[in-house]
N, C-alpha and C positions, 0 to 999 in steps of 0.2 A: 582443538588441542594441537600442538606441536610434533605428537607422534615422535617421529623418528626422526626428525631437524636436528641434525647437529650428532646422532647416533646412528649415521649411518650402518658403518661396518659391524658394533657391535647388534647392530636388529640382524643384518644380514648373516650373522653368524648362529643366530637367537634361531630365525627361518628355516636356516640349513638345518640346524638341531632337530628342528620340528619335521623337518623333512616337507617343509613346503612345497608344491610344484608351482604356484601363481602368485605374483603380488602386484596388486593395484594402487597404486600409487599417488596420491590426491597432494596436489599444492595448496590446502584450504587454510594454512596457519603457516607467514612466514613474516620475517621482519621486513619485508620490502626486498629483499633479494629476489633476482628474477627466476623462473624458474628453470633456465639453462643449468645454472649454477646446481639448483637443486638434484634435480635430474640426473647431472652428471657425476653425484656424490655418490647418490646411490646406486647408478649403474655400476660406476666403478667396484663399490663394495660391493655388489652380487656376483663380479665376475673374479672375484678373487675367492669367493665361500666355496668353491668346489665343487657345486649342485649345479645343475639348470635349470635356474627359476625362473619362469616366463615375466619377464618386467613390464608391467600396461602402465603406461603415464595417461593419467588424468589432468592434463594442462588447460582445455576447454579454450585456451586461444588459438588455436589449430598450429598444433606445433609442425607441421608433417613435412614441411621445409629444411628443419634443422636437426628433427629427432630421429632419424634413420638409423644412427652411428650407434646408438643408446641400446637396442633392442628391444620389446619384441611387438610392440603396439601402440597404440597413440591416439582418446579419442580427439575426432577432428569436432566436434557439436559437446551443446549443451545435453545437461542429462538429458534422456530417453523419456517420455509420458505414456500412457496407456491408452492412445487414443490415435484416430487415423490420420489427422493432421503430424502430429508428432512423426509419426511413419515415415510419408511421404518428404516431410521437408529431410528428415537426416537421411533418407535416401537419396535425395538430390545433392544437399551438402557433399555424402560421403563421395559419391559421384566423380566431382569436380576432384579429385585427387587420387585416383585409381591409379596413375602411372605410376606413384610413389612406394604403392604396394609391392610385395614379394615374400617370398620365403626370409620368416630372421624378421619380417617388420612389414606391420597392417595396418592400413584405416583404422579404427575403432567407430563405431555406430553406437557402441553400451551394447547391451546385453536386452536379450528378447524380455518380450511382454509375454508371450503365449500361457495364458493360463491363470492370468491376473484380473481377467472378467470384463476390461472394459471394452474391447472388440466382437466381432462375432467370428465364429470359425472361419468363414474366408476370408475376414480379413489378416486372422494371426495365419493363415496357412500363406495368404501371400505375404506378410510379417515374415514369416522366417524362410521363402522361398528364396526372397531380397535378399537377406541376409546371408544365406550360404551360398548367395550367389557372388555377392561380393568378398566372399573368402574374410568373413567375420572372424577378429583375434579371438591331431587330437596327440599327437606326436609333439611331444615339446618342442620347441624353439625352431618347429618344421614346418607346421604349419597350423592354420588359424583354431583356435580354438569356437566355439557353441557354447555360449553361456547361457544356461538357465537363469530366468529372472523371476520364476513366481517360488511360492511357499510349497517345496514337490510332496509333499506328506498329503496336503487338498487340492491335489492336479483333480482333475476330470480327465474321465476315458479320452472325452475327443481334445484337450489339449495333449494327454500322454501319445496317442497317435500321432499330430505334427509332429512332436520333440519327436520321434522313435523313428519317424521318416528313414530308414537306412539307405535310399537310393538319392533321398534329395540330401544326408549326410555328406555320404562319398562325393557328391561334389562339390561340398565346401573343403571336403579332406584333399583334392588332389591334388599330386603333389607339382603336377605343373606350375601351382601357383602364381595364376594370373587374375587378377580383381575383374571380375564380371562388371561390366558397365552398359549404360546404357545406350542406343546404338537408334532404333529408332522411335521419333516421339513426335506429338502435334493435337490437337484436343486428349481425352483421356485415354488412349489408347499409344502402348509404349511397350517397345520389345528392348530386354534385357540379356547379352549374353557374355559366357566365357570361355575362352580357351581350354579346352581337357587333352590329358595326357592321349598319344597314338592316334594323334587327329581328329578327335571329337570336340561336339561344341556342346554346349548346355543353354537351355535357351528358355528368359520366361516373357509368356505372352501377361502383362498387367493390362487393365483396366481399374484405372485410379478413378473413374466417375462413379457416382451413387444416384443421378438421379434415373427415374424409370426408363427412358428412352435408351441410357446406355447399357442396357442390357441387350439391343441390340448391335454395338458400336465394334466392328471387325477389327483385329489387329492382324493384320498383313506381315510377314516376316517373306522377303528373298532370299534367296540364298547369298549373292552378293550382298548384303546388309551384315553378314554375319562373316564375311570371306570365306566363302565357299565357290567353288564353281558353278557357273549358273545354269552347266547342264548335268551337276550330279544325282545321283538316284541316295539316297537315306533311308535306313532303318530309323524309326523314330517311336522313343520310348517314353511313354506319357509317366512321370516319376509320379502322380498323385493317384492315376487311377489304372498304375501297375500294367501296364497294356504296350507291345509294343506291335507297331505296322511297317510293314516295308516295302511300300512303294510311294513314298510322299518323295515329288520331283519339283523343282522352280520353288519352292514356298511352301509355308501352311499361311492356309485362311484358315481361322477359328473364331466362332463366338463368346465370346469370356465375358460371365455376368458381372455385375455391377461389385469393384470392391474387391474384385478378387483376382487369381490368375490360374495359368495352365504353363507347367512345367514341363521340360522335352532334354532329353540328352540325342544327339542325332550323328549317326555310325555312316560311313561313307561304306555303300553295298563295296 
């Protein structure tokens, strides 16, 4: 259907009423106009309604080149699947366009699977580790929002645990707003980080392999891999299994099983 083609302002007026905070925005019904044109209809009409309503353009031709000005999202990939190929490729995609990120305007990846059954817990816990790492589109138009994507009335205890994450949250929340990308990579093993506010980095060690051998397969993080000094000393805070150590120096070596990862925010002593 047509939706809102051609009724821009008067939806946008309609949303404000309702006191909308988000709207998602699909080009699936148009006369062959492209969808700058459309896009730019109804940014304009949300920024005259007097509200601040987070605007996500669903373009799926990766607008991320031209959509910045519009605000507050943009996904760069086709819908999201429940399944670990799906994962891995939009985390690469989204990847590839990290600089374009900031506060005011995000990558979009879609919205989590966690809790929709077709993963196993570590792979939705590294599912949404990814994701708040790359500062996925809680503060309006500040910064990125955590979309739930299953039915939350039949979550399960151990999906409501990932979502409820409040350490691996706060680092999608901060406000530095820098798109976590990925930094080192080469067979299945690949380190993930991002800038955090007062000189901290957030940092996930993945293991994308599934078969038995990669359960033994180390991922290596230096400190310079992550622009750090290469002789500092870190506090380092395991965000999954709530634990923090302080004396990790040069690196962490860790073993990360097949499919999953280990998450670190790391405080310069």
């Amino acid at each position: 259907m047509p939706g809102s083609l051609g009724f821009e302002e008067q939806d946008a007026k309609t949303f404000t009423s309702w006191k909308v905070d988000y709207l998602k925005y699909d080009n699936c019904n148009n006369p062959g106009s492209g969808p700058q044109e459309r896009y730019n209809r109804m940014s304009d009409a949300l920024r005259k309604c007097g509200r601040k309503i987070f605007f996500s353009l669903c373009a799926w031709n990766n607008p991320t080149t031209w959509v910045r000005s519009l605000r507050n999202s943009w996904r760069t990939i086709e819908d999201i699947e429940d399944n670990w190929n799906s994962i891995t490729s939009i985390a690469d995609e989204n990847d590839k366009w990290a600089s374009y990120a900031g506060p005011d305007g995000w990558n979009g990846p879609d919205m989590h699977e966690v809790g929709n059954g077709g993963m196993t817990t570590e792979e939705y816990r590294a599912h949404f580790s990814i994701w708040a790492l790359m500062k996925v589109p809680k503060e309006l138009v500040i910064l990125s929002p955590l979309l739930i994507g299953c039915v939350v009335r039949k979550m399960r205890n151990e999906s409501l645990e990932i979502l409820s994450n409040s350490e691996v949250i706060a680092v999608n929340q901060n406000k530095l707003g820098v798109q976590g990308k990925k930094v080192v990579w080469g067979g299945d093993g690949e380190v993930w980080c991002s800038p955090l506010r007062h000189g901290r980095v957030a940092v996930v060690m993945w293991n994308r392999g599934s078969s038995p051998a990669s359960i033994m397969a180390k991922s290596l993080t230096k400190w310079t891999d992550i622009c750090l000094q290469p002789s500092v000393v870190v506090n380092t805070r395991d965000l999954w299994a709530h634990e923090t150590t302080s004396s990790a120096r040069e690196g962490i070596d860790t073993v990360v099983d097949p499919r999953a990862c280990k998450m670190y925010v790391l405080t310069t002593k």
